[in-house]
Residue, then its C-alpha position, 0 to 999 in steps of 0.5 A: x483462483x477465481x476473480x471473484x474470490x479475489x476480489x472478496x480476499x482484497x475488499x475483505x482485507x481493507x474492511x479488516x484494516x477500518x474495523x481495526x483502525x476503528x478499533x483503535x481510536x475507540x481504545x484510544x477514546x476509552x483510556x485518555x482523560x476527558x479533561x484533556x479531550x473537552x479543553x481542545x476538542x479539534x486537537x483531539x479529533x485531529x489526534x483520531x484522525x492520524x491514529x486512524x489514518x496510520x493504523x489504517x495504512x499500515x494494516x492496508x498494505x496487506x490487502x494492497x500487496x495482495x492485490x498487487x500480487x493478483x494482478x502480476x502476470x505469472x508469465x512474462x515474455x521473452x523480452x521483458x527478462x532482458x537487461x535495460x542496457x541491451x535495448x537502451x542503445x549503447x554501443x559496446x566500450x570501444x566503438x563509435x555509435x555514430x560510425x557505420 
């Protein structure tokens, strides 16, 4: 695949996630009362703004995962496959480390 296409499939995914965090408040916007809204104006922004924000994290964990993805090497060396305790430099159970 690619780079450049990519690039389109995460930048793509994260405009997906503001057109429909977008959509979201403007859903919420339409079916709450105004009354509500008039009476404490920055409660209400404040309001958007967390529903914006959480909908827009939720549906942006697609296109980071896929970013993510991309930027995974598909060939790991020899050494990265080893345990952490081979090259953390314990001896084995019985021996002294400090002994040569």
């Amino acid at each position: 695949m690619k780079p450049a296409l990519k690039i389109a499939i995460v930048a793509g995914g994260y405009l997906l996630a503001f057109i429909l965090a977008s959509a979201a408040v403007a859903l919420h916007a339409a079916l709450s009362s105004e009354s509500g809204a008039q009476a404490s104006g920055g409660m209400s922004a404040f309001g958007d703004l967390i529903l914006f924000l959480t909908v827009f994290g939720a549906v942006g964990l697609v296109p980071t995962g896929a970013a993510l993805f991309f930027l995974l090497p598909k060939k790991r060396m020899p050494n990265q496959l080893s345990e952490p305790t081979l090259a953390s430099g314990t001896a084995p159970a019985g021996q002294d480390p400090h002994r040569r």
